[in-house]
Kinemage of the C-alpha trace (Angstrom):
@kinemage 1
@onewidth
@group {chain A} dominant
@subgroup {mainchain}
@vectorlist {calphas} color= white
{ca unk a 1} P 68.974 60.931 235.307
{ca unk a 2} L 65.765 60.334 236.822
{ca unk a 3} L 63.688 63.144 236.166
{ca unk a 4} L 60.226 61.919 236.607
{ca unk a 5} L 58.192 64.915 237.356
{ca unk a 6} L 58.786 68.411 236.386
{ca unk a 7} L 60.684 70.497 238.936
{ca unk a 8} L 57.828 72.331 242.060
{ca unk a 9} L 60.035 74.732 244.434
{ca unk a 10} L 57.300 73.420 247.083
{ca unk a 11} L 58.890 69.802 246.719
{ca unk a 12} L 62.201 70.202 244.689
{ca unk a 13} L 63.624 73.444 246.796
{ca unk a 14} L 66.049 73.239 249.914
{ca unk a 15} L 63.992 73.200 252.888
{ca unk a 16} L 65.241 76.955 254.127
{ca unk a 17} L 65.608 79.968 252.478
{ca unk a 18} L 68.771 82.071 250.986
{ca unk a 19} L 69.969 83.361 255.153
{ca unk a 20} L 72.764 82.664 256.157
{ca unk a 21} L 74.927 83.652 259.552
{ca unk a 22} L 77.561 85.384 259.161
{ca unk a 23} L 80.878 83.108 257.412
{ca unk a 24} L 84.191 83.653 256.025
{ca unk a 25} L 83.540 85.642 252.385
{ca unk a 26} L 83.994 83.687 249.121
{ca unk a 27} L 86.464 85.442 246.594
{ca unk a 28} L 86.337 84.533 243.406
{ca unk a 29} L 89.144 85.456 241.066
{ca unk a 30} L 88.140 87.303 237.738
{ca unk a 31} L 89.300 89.693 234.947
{ca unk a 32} L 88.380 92.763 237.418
{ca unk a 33} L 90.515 91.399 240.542
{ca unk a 34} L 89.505 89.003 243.002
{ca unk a 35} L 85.753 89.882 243.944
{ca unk a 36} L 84.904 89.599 247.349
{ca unk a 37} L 80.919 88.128 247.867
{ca unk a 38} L 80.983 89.557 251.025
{ca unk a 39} L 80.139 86.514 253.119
{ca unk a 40} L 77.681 83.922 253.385
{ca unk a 41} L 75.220 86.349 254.948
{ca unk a 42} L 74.801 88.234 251.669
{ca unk a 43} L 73.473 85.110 250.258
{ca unk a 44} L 74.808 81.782 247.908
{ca unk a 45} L 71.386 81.748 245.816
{ca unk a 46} L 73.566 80.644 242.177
{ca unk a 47} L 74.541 77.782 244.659
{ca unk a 48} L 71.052 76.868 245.815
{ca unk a 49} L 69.594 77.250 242.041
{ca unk a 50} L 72.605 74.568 240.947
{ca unk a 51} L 72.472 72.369 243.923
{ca unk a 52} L 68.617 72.410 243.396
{ca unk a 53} L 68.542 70.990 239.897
{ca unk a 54} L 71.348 68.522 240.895
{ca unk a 55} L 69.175 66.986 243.364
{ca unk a 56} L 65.860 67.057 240.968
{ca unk a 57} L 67.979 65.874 237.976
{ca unk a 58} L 68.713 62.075 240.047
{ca unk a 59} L 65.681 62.286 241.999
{ca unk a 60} L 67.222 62.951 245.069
{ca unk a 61} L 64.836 64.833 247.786
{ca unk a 62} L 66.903 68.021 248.598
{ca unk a 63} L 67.600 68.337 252.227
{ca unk a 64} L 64.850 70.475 254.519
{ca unk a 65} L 67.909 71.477 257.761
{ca unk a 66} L 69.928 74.305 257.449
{ca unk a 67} L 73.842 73.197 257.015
{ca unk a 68} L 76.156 74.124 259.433
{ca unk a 69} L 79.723 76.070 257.948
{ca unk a 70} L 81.748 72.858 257.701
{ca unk a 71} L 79.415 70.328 256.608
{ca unk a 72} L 79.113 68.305 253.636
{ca unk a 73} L 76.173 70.415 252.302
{ca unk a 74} L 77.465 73.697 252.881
{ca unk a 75} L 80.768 73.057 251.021
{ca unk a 76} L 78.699 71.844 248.492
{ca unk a 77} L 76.099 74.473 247.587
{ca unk a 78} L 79.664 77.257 247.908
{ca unk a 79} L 81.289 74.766 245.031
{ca unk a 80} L 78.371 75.490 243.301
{ca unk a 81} L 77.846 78.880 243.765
{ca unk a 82} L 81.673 79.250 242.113
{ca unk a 83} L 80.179 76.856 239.593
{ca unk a 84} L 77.259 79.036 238.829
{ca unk a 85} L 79.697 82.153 237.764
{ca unk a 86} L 81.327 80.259 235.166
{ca unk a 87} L 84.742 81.542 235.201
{ca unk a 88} L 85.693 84.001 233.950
{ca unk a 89} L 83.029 84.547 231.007
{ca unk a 90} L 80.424 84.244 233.601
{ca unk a 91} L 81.737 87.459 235.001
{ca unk a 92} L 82.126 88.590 232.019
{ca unk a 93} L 78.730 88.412 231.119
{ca unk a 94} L 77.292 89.971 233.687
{ca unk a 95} L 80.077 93.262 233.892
{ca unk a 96} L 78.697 93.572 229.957
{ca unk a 97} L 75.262 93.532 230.789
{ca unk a 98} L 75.668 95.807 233.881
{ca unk a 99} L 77.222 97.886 231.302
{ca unk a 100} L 74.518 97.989 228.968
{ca unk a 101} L 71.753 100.228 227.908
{ca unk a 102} L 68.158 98.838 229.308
{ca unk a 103} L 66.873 99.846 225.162
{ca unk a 104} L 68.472 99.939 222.325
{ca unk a 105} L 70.527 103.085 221.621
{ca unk a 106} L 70.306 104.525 217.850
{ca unk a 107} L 71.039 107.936 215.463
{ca unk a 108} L 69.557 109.131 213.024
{ca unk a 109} L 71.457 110.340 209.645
{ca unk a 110} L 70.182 111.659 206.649
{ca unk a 111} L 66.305 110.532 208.181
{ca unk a 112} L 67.573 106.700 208.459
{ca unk a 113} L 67.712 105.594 212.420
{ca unk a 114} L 71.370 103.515 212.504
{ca unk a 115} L 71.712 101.180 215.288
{ca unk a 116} L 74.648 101.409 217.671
{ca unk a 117} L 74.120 99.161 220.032
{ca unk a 118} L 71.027 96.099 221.698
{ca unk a 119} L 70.354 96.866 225.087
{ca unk a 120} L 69.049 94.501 228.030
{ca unk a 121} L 65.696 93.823 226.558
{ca unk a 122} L 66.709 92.956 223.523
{ca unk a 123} L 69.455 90.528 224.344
{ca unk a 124} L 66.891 89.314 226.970
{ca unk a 125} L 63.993 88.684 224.434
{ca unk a 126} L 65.863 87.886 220.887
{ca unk a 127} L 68.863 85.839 222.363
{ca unk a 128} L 67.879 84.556 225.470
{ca unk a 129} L 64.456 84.144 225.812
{ca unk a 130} L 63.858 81.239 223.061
{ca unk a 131} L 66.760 79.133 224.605
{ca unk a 132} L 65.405 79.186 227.818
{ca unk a 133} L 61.240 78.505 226.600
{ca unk a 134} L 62.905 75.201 224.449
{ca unk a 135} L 64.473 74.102 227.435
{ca unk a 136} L 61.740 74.858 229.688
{ca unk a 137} L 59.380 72.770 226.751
{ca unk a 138} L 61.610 69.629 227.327
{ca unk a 139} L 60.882 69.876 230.419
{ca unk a 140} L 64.516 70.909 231.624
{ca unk a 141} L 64.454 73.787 234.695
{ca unk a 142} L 67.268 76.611 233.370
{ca unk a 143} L 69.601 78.158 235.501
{ca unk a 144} L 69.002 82.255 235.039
{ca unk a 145} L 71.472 85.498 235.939
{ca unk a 146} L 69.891 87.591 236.889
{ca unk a 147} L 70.980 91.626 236.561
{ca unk a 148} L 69.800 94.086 238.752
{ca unk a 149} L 71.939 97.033 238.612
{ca unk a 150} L 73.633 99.615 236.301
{ca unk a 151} L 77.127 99.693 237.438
{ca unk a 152} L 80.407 100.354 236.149
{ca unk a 153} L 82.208 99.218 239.629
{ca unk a 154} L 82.983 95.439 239.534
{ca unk a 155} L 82.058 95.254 243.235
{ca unk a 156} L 78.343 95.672 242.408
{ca unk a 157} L 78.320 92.046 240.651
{ca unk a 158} L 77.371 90.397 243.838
{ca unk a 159} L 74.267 92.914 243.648
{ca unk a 160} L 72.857 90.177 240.869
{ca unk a 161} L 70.529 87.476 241.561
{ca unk a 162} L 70.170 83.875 240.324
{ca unk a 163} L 67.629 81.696 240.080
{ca unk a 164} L 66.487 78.911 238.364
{ca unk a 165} L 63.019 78.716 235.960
{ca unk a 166} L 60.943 75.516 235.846
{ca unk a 167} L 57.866 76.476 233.833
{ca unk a 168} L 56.118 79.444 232.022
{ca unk a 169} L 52.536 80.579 230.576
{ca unk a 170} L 52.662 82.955 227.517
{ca unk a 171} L 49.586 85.057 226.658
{ca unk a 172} L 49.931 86.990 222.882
{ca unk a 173} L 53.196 88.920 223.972
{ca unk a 174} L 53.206 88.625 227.435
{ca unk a 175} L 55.358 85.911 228.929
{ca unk a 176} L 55.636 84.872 232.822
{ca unk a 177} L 58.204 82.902 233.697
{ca unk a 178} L 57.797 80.479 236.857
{ca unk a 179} L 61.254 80.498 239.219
{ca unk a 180} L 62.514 78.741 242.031
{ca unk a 181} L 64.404 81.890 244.171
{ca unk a 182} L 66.048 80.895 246.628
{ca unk a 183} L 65.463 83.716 248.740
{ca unk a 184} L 61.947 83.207 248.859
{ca unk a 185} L 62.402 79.203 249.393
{ca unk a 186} L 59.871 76.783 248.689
{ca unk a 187} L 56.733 78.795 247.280
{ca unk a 188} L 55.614 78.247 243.924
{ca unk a 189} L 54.667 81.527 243.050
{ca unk a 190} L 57.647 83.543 241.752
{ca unk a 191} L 57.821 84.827 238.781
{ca unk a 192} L 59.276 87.381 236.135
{ca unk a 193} L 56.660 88.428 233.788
{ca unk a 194} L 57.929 90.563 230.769
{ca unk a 195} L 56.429 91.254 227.358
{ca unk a 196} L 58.240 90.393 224.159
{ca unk a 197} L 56.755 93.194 221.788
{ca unk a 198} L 58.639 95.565 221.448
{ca unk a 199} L 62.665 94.622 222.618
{ca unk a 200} L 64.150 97.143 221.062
{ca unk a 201} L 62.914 99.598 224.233
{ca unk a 202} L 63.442 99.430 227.552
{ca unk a 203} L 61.571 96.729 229.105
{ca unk a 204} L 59.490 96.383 232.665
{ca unk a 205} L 60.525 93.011 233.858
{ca unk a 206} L 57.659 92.665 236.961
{ca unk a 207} L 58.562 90.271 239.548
{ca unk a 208} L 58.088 89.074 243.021
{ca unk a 209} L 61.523 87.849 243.608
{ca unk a 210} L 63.295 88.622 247.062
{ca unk a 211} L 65.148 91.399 245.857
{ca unk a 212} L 63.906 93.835 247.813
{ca unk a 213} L 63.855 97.223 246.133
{ca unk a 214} L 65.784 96.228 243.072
{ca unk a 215} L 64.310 95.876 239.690
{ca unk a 216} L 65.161 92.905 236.966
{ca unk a 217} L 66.965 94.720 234.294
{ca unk a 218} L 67.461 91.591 232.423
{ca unk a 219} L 68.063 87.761 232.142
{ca unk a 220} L 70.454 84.898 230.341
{ca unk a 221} L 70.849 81.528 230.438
{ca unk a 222} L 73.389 80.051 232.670
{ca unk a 223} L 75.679 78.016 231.914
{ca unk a 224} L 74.762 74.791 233.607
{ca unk a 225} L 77.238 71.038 233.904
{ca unk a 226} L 75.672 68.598 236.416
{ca unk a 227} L 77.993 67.932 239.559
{ca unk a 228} L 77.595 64.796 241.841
{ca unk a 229} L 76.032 65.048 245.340
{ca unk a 230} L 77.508 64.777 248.005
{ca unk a 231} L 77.905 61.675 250.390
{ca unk a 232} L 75.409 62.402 253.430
């Protein structure tokens, strides 16, 4: 590994943003039934976040043209975008937290408030959030998956977003979090900015990533194995 500089989306990121034309759909088998990512046109961003830190992790400039469906590069960044769901937990992970409260849901008996279940916040914040910031301290950009919705229909997975976090600032409680998306390409100011308080509520995860209307709901840490580049 080369790794001399930390990762900058400006230098590190693809050349071209998280369009695509229109291509055959990717299908990924999974506990729910083969799920269907639409096609190529609805985006490979866990495939840009993985192929990203590939190239940055040997020092390899990623490339700045647009792959054609065929070529070396576009195979590539689809293995990785398979990659990036680490079957079948992957999936897994994400139905759960789609599944989940955004707070922590509680009763109360005989005065005492008994906890039923964490929601997203909390699992973002307790669990999450320090494995990411001691990666992120070494220096090491983290994969992230991102979940957007509330769904019990498998075929809202592909709603989620992934991206991949090179830095963060922390003020008291309130932590931003610096991230490469790739559907905003090569500009270094994307964040999520959350603050870690109170995780036991429901949790305003602000953000500027290219997800148009939808909201973060929460964040983990993908799982992550380097994969060789590809032969220009």
């Amino acid at each position: 590994m080369v790794m001399a500089e930390r990762f900058v989306p400006s230098r590190d990121g693809f050349g071209f943003d998280n369009s695509w034309p229109s291509q055959p759909a990717v299908v990924l088998p999974t506990p729910f039934g083969d799920l269907r990512l639409g096609d190529a046109k609805a985006g490979l961003c866990g495939g840009m976040a993985f192929a990203a830190l590939d190239h940055w992790r040997v020092g390899v400039p990623p490339p700045t043209q647009r792959p054609a469906q065929g070529e070396r590069l576009y195979k590539f960044i689809v293995e990785r975008l398979i990659d990036s769901w680490h079957l079948p937990t992957g999936v897994v992970q994400y139905y759960q937290w789609m599944n989940l409260p955004d707070g922590d849901t509680a009763f109360r008996v005989f005065g005492r408030r008994v906890l039923t279940e964490h929601g997203l916040a909390w699992r973002t914040i307790r669990t999450q959030w320090p494995q990411v910031r001691a990666d992120l301290k070494r220096g090491m950009p983290v994969p992230l998956g991102v979940v957007t919705v509330a769904s019990r229909d498998p075929r809202d997975l592909a709603a989620n977003h992934q991206v991949l976090a090179f830095d963060h600032t922390a003020e008291g409680s309130r932590v931003t979090l610096r991230v490469y998306d790739p559907n905003r390409g090569r500009r270094d100011d994307i964040f999520i900015a959350f603050d870690t308080a109170a995780p036991g509520r429901p949790t305003t995860f602000a953000h500027n990533l290219g997800l148009g209307r939808r909201r973060v709901r929460g964040f983990f840490r993908a799982a992550y194995s380097p994969a060789t580049l590809p032969v220009p």
